[in-house]
Every structure is written in structure tokens, then in C-alpha cells.
TORZA-585465 format. One record per residue (C-alpha): residue number from 1; x, z, y; residue in three letters. Coordinates in pm, whole numbers. Layout:
BEGIN
 resi      X      Z      Y resn
  NUM      X      Z      Y  ALA
...
This chain:
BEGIN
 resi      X      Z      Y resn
    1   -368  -1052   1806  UNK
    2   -151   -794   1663  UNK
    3   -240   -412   1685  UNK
    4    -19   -149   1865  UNK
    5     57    -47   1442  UNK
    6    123   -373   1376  UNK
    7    368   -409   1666  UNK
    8    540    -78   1608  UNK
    9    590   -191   1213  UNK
   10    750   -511   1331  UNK
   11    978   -299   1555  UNK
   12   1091   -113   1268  UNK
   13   1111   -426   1059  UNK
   14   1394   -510   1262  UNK
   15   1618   -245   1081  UNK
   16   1832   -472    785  UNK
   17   1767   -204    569  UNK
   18   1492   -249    329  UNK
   19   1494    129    230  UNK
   20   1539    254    597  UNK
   21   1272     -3    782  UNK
   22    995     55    517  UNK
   23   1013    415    498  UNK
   24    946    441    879  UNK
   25    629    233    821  UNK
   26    490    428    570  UNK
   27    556    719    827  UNK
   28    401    519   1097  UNK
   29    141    453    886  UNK
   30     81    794    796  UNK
   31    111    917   1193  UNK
   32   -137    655   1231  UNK
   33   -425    671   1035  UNK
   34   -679    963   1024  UNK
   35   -739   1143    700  UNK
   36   -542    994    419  UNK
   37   -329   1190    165  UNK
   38    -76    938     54  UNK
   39     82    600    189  UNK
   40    352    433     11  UNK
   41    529     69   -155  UNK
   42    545    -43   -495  UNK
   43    770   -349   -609  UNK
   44    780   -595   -885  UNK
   45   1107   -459  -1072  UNK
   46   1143   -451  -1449  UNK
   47    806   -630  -1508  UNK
   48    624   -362  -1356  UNK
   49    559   -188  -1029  UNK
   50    780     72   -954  UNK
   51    754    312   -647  UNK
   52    920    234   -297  UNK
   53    933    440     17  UNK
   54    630    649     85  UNK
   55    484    965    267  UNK
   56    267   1199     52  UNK
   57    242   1420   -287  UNK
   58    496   1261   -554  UNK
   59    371    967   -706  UNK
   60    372    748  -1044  UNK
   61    695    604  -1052  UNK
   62    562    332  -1244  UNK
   63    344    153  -1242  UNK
   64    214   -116  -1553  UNK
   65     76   -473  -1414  UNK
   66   -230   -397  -1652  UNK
   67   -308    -78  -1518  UNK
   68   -525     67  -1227  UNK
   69   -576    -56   -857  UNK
   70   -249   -147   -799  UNK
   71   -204   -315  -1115  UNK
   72   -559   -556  -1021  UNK
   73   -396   -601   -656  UNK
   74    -75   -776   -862  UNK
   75   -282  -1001  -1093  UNK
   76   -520  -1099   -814  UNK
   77   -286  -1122   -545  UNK
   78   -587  -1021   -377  UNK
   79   -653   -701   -152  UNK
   80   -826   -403   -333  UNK
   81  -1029   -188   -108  UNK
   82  -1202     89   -365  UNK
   83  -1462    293   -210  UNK
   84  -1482    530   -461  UNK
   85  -1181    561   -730  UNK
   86  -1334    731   -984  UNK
   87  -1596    466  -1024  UNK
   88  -1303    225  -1072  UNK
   89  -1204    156  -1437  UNK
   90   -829    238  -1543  UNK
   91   -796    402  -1220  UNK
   92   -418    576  -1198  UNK
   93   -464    914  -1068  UNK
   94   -138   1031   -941  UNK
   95   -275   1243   -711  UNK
   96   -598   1402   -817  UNK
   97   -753   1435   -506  UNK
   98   -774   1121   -399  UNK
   99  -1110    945   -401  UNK
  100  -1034    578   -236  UNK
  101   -731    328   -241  UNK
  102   -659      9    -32  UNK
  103   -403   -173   -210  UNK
  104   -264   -472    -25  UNK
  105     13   -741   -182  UNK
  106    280   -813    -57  UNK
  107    323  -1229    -74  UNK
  108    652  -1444   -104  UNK
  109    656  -1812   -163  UNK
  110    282  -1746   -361  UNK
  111    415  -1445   -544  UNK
  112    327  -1065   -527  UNK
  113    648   -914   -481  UNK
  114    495   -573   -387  UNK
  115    192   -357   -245  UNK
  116    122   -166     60  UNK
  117   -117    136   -139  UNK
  118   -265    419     77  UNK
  119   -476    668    -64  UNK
  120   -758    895     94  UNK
  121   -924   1243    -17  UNK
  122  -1250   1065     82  UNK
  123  -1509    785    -48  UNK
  124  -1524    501    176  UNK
  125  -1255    561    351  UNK
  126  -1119    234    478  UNK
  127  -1223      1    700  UNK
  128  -1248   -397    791  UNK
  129   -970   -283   1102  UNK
  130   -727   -134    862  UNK
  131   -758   -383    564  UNK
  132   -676   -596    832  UNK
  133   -374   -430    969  UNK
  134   -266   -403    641  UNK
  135   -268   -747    549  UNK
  136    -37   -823    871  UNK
  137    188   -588    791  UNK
  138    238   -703    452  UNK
  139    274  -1093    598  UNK
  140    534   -929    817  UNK
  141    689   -740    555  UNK
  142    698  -1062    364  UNK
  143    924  -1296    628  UNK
């Protein structure tokens, strides 16, 4: 069963516009969830990850497939959910007050074609709900 976030990011899903419907998710996203500092999309371009629409501080524009949370979320095609950031190795900090990630991938015919990252000012920050959330969204995202 879908969750009222998950229903309001298919409604704006609906908008043809990559650009236009994904930068109202990150916002709903961002509405949404309590005490984060940064919620945004990267996507395979270029052999690399490069930034998408977001809401928060700037951010790395790029991001290497070798390097950092989102980088292991790519090779793994697996969800990262880091409690603590700084314990991470190679962990990208683009904003320096952020102290966990949940990095989702975005899957298309068995290939990461992007990530869903958010970012918190807080260790263990993210929960089972929101992983889960996250990983509809990106399925959605994905048709």
C-alpha cells in the first residue's frame, strides 16, 4: 500500500517534464520529512553521476561512480542507508553538516540510471518507513 508521499509523488509524476515533475518531489520530499538538510537526484550522464533537481545547500555537481555513498548505491544497485557519514569511507561531503545519507537507485531494465540521495544534520536519521518510501518512489520514478 502506497503512502500519502508516495501518492502525491505519483501525482506529480504525471507532469511530462522530467525537470518540472522531479523537482516538485524533491520539494515534496523536503515538505515531508522532519529534519533533513538536503534532498536531491543524481543521473548516470557522462560516466558519472551528475546532479538533478534538488532542495537544499548547493551540491557536488558531480559525482565519480568510485566515490562516496552515492557512488556505492550505483555499483551495488543496492540502497545505502548510512547512519553516521563520517564513519563511512570516501564519504563526499558537499555539505559539511550533514551526518547521515539514504541513497536509493533508481532502476531501468536492471540498470541504475539514477539516485534519490537525502541528507540529514543528524546520526541515524532514517528509518525502515522512509527507506521504504524511497524505494517506491524510485520504482515509480523508474516506469
Amino acid at each position: 500500500m502506497k503512502t500519502l508521499l508516495n501518492e502525491q509523488i505519483c501525482a506529480f509524476l504525471e507532469e511530462s517534464d522530467k525537470i518540472a515533475a522531479l523537482s516538485n518531489v524533491s520539494a515534496c520530499i523536503q515538505m515531508t520529512y522532519e529534519n533533513i538538510n538536503w534532498v536531491g537526484f543524481y543521473f548516470v550522464k557522462d560516466g558519472q553521476l551528475v546532479l538533478g533537481p534538488f532542495q537544499g545547500k548547493p551540491a557536488c555537481t558531480r559525482i565519480p561512480f568510485d566515490k562516496g555513498v552515492c557512488g556505492k548505491c550505483y555499483r551495488d544497485k543496492s540502497v545505502q542507508c548510512i547512519d553516521d557519514v563520517l564513519a563511512f569511507p570516501g564519504h563526499i561531503a558537499c555539505d559539511c553538516a550533514s551526518r547521515s545519507e539514504l541513497c536509493v537507485p533508481i532502476i531501468v531494465n536492471g540498470e541504475c540510471v539514477g539516485e534519490i540521495d537525502i541528507d540529514a544534520p543528524t546520526t541515524n536519521r532514517f528509518t525502515e518507513k522512509e527507506e521504504n518510501e524511497m524505494l517506491q518512489a524510485a520504482y515509480d520514478i523508474a516506469q
